[in-house]
C-alpha positions as a printed Julia matrix, in Angstrom:
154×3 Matrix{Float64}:
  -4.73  -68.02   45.46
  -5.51  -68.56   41.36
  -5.94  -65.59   39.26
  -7.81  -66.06   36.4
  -7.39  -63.9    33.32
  -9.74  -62.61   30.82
  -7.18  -62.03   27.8
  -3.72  -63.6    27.16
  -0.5   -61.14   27.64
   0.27  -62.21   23.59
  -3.31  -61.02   22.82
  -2.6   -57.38   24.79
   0.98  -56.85   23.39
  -0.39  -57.57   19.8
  -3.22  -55.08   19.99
  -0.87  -52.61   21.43
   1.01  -52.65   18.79
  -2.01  -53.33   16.46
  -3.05  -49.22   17.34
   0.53  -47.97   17.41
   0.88  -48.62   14.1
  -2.38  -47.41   12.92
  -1.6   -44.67   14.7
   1.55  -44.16   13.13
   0.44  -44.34    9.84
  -2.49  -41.83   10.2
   0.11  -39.18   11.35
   2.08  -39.66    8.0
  -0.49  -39.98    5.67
  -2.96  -36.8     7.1
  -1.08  -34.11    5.21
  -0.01  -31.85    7.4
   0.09  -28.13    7.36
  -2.57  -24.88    8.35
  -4.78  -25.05    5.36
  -6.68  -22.09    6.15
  -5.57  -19.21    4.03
  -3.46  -15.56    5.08
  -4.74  -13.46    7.58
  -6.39  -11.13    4.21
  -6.02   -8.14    7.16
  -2.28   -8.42    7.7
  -1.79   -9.0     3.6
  -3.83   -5.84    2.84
  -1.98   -3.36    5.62
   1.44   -4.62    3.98
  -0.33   -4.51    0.18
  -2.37   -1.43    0.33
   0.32    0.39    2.43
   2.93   -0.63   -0.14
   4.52    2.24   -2.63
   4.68    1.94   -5.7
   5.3     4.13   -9.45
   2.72    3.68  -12.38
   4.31    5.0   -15.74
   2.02    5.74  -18.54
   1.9     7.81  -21.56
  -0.78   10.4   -21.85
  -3.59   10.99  -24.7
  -1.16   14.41  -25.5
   1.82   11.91  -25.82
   3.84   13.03  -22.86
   4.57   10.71  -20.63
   3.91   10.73  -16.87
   4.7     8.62  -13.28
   2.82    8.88  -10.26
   3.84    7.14   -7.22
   1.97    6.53   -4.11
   0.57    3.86   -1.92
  -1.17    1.01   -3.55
  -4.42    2.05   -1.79
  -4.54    5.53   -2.82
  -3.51    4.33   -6.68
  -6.09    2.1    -6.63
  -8.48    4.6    -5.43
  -8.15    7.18   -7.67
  -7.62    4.38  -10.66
 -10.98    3.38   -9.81
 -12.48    6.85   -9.95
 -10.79    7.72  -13.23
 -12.67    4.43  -14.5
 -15.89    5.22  -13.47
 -15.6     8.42  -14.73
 -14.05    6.79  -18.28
 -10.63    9.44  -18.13
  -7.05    8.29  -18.01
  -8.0     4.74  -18.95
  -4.13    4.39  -19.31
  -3.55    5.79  -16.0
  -5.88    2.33  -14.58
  -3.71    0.6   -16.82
  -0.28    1.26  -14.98
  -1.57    1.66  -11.5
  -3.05   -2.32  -12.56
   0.18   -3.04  -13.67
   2.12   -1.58  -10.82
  -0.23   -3.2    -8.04
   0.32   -6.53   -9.82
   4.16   -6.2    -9.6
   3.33   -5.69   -5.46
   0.88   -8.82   -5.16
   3.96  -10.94   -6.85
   6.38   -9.11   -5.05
   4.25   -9.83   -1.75
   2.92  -13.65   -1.99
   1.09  -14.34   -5.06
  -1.93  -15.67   -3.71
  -3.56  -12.14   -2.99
  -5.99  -10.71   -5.16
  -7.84   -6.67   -4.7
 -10.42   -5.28   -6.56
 -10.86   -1.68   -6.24
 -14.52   -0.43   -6.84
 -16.43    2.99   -7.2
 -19.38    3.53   -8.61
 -18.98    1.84  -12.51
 -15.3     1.83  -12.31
 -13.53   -0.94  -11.11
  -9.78   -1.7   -11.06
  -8.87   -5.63  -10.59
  -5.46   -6.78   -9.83
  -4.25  -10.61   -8.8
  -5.37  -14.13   -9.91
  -8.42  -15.64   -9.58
  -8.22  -18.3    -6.61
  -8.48  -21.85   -7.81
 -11.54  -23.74   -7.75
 -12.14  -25.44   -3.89
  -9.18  -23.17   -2.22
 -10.07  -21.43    1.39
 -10.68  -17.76    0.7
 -10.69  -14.76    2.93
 -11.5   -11.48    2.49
 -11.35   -7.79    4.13
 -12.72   -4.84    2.72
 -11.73   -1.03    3.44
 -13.39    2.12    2.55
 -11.31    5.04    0.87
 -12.13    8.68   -0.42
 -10.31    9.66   -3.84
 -11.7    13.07   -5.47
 -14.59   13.29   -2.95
 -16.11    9.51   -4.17
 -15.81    6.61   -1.96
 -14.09    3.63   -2.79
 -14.8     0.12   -1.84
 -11.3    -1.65   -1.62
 -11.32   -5.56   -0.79
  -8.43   -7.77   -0.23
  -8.68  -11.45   -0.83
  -5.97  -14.17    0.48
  -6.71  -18.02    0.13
  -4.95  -21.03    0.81
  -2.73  -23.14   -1.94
């Protein structure tokens, strides 16, 4: 009995290892990694449930610290913007939120808004990163408050 073959055993081996190594070298060159960015819902129930103390001086000169939950701050710092009182009181809540975002990750952003008034705090993302976003509703001094939460990848 003759068998006949199609393709030499040199010709199989060498293709073999022909698409090992191909495939080896697309597994170490294909960066790696979950590029998508934070879950923005998980970031803003740590972020917005956060406490935190805003110091700031008022227009009589005495000075003044409110502490609270980063959501509530940010609510009632957006109120007091729209309705253009305690611009200094926006300041610090700003600058207390923005020690939280660094404190939390760094690549969170929230923008409280109501009405006119709106408080920003975080970075912008960069140009071409994944972005995410969740928004909540919140009451401060009977006006609701739009609160959104952005994550995005590095």
């Amino acid at each position: 009995m003759v068998v006949n073959r199609a393709v030499s055993t040199v010709l199989d081996a060498s293709l073999a290892v022909l698409l090992v190594s191909a495939a080896a070298v697309a597994l170490v060159t294909i960066p790696g990694g979950d590029q998508r960015p934070p879950d923005p819902d998980a970031a803003a129930r740590t972020v917005l449930a956060s406490t935190t103390t805003a110091e700031y001086q008022t227009a009589n000169g005495s000075e003044r610290a409110v502490s609270g939950r980063v959501g509530t701050l940010l609510a009632h710092a957006a109120v007091a913007d729209d309705r253009s009182t305690h611009s200094r009181f926006a300041g610090a809540v700003e600058d207390a939120v923005a020690d939280v975002l660094r404190d939390a990750d760094g690549r969170i952003a929230v923008v409280a808004i109501a009405g006119d008034g709106r408080v920003r705090v975080g970075e912008q993302p960069p140009p071409g990163a994944s972005v995410a976003a969740v928004s909540y509703e919140a009451v401060a001094e009977n006006d609701s408050v739009d609160i959104t939460v952005r994550t995005w990848s590095p």
